[in-house]
C-alpha positions in Angstrom: 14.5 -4.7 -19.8 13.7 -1.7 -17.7 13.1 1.6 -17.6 16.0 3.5 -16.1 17.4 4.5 -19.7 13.6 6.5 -20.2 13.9 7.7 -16.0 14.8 11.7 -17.9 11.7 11.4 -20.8 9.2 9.7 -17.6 10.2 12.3 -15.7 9.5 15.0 -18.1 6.2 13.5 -18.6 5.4 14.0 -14.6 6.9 17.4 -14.9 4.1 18.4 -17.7 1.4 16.3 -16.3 1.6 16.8 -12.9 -0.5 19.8 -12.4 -3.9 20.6 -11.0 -5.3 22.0 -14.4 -4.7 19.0 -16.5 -6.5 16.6 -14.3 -9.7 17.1 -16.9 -10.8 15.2 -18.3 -10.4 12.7 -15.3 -13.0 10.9 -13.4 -10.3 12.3 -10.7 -12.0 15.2 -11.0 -14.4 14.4 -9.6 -12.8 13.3 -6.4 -11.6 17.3 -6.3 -15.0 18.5 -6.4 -14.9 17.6 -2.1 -12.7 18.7 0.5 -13.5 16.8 3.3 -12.3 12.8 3.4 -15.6 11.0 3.6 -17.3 12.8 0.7 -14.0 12.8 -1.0 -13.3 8.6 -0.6 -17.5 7.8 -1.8 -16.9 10.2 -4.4 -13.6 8.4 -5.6 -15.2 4.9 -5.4 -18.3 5.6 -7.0 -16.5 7.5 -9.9 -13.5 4.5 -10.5 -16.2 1.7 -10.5 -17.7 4.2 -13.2 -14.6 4.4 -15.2 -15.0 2.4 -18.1 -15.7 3.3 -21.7 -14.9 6.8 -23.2 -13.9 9.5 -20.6 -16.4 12.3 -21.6 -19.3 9.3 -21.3 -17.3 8.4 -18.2 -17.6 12.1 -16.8 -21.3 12.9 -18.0 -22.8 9.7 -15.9 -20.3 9.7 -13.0 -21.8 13.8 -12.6 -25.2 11.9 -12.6 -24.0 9.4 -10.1 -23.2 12.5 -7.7 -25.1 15.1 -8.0 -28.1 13.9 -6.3 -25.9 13.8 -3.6 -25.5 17.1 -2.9 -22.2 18.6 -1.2 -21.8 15.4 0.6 -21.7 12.2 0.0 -21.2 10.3 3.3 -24.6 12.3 4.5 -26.3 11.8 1.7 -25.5 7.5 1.6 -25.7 7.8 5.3 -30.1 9.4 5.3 -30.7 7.0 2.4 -31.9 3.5 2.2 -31.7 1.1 -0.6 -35.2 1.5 -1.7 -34.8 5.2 -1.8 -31.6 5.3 -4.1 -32.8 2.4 -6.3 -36.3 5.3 -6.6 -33.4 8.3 -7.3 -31.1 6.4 -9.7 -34.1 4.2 -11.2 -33.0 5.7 -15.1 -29.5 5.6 -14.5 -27.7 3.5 -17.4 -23.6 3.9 -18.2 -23.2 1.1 -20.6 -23.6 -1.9 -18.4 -24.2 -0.8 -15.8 -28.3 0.1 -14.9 -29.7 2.1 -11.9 -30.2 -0.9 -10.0 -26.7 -2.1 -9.3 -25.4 1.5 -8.7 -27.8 1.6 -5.8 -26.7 -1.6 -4.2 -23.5 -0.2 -4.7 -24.5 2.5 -2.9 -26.2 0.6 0.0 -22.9 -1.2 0.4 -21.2 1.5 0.8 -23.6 2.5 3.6 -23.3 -0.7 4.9 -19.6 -0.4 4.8 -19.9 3.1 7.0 -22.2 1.8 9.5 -19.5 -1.3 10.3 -16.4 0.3 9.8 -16.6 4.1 10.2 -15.2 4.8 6.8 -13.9 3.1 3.6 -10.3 3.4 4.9 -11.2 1.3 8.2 -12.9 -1.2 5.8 -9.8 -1.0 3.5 -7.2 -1.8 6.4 -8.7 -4.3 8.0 -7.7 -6.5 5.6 -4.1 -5.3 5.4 -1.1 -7.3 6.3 1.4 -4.9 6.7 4.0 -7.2 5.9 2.7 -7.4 2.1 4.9 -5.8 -0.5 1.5 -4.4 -2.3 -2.0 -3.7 -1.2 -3.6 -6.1 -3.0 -4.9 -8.8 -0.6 -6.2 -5.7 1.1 -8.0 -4.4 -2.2 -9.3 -8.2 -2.7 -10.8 -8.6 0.4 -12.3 -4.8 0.6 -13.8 -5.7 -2.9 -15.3 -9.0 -1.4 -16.7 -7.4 1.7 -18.8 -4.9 -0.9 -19.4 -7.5 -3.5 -21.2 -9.3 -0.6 -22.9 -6.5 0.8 -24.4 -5.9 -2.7 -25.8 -9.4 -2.7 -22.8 -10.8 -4.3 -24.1 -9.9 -7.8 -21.2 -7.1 -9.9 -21.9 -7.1 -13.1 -19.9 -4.4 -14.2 -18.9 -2.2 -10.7 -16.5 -4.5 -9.0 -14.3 -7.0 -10.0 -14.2 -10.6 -8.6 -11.1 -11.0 -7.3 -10.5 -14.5 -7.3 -10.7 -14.4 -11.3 -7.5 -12.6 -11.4 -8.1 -9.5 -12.9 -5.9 -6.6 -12.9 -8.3 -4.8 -10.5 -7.8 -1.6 -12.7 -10.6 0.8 -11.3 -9.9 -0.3 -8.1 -5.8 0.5 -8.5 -6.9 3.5 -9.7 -8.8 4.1 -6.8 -6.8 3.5 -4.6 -4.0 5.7 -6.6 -6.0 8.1 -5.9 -6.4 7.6 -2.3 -2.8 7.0 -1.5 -0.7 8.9 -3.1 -0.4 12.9 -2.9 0.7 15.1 -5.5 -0.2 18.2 -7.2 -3.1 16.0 -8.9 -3.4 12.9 -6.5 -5.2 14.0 -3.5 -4.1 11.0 -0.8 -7.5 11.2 0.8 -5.7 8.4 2.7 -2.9 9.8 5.5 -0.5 7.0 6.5 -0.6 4.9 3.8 2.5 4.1 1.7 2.5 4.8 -2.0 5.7 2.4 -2.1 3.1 -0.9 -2.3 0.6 0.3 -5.0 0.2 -1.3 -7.9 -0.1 0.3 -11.4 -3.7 0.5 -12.7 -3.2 -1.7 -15.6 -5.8 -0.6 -18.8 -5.2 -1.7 -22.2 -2.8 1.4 -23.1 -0.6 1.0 -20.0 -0.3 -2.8 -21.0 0.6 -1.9 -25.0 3.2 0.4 -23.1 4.3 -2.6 -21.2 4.8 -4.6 -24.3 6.6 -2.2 -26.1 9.3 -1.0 -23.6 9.8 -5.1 -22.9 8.4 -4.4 -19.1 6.6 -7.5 -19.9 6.1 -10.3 -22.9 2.4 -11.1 -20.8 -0.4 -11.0 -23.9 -3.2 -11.0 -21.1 -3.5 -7.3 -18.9 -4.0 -9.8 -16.0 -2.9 -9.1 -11.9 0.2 -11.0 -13.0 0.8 -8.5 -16.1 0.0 -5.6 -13.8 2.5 -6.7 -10.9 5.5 -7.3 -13.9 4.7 -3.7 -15.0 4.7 -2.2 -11.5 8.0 -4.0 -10.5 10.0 -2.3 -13.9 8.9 0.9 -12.6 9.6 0.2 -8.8 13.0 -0.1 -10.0 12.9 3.5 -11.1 10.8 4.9 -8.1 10.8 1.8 -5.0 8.8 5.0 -3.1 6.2 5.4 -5.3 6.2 3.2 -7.9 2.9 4.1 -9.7 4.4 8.2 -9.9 4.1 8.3 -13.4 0.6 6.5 -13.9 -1.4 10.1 -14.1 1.1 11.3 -16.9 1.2 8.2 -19.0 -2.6 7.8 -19.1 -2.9 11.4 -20.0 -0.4 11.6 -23.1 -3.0 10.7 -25.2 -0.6 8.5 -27.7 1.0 6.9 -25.2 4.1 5.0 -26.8 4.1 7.8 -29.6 4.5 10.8 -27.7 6.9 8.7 -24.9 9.2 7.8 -28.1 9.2 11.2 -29.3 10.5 12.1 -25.7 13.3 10.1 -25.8 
């Protein structure tokens, strides 16, 4: 099954959703909060990694993540060593994750800036523009920072090689890519066309209902299978009506009543 009988109630959806004011309450928001790229790329990666758990939890400690950096980011990580930001963020807790390994997160980031220049530059040089999707590029940017943090994630980045769904890093890059009213595409030059959907455990009950998938686990494989039914809809932008769907609150209640 897919989705091109539901393309008018989706659509609707993007047409409610797809405005400036409803990004809150989205960690997205606080990707808004910058203007410039650099601040605006440090600001989106520390506040996905963040995003798990309840969103006004998510909100309160991603605002504690950044405002000791100031109004921006990239300076701020730039003056800073490790030692100093695992002195500023030494009470820092957000569930699982503890002060300690949101300032190695932090120093790899730096680290990152230092090689590459930016996160982007990191990003593509582990693209193969020939891939249909960004994610060998997303696994191998997450393994350059996983071992620039010592190699020890807890709870900020995913291992890739476990085949996870990658969902705070999707989302992410979402963010980074694509440009809408809400999406800011930080990123020029990039094509929304290869994203993959951020796969949480709403999106995936979505899945299974609309028969976009029969996968029980919310896996990279589950997230790819999702991502194709909709690329059938949108081939250009395929993760267009992520922002809306997330933000419907009922998800498959409120899409039905659509319909």
């Amino acid at each position: 099954m897919n989705l091109s009988p539901f393309k008018k109630a989706l659509d609707s959806l993007y047409d409610r959703f797809n405005h400036p004011e409803c990004v809150h309450p989205d960690p997205l928001e606080f990707v808004c909060r910058y203007t410039a790229a650099p601040d605006q790329e440090i600001a989106g990666l520390v506040a996905s990694c963040l995003a798990y758990g309840r969103v006004q939890i998510i909100l309160n400690h991603v605002s504690e993540a950044l405002d000791p950096m100031g109004t921006s980011p990239a300076d701020f990580i730039i003056g800073h060593t490790l030692r100093e930001f695992k002195e500023i963020y030494r009470d820092f807790t957000h569930r699982f994750t503890r002060g300690d390994e949101l300032a190695r997160l932090l120093a790899a980031i730096r680290t990152t800036l230092l090689e590459y220049g930016s996160l982007k530059s990191c990003f593509l040089a582990w693209d193969r523009p020939e891939d249909p999707t960004y994610q060998s590029a997303l696994a191998g940017f997450a393994t350059f920072l996983r071992i620039a943090m010592g190699g020890s994630c807890r709870s900020l980045l995913p291992d890739p090689e476990k085949g996870s769904a990658m969902k705070r890093l999707h989302l992410f890059l979402r963010w980074m890519v694509r440009r809408d009213a809400v999406d800011p595409g930080t990123w020029t030059g990039l094509s929304p066309s290869r994203l993959i959907i951020p796969l949480d455990t709403h999106l995936h009950a979505f899945g299974l209902c609309y028969g976009l998938t029969r996968r029980k686990q919310a896996n990279l494989k589950t997230a790819l299978e999702i991502t194709d039914a909709f690329r059938v809809l949108c081939p250009e932008d395929p993760t267009r009506y992520d922002f809306a769907l997330a933000h419907t609150g009922i998800l498959g209640k409120e899409f039905s009543t659509s319909l």
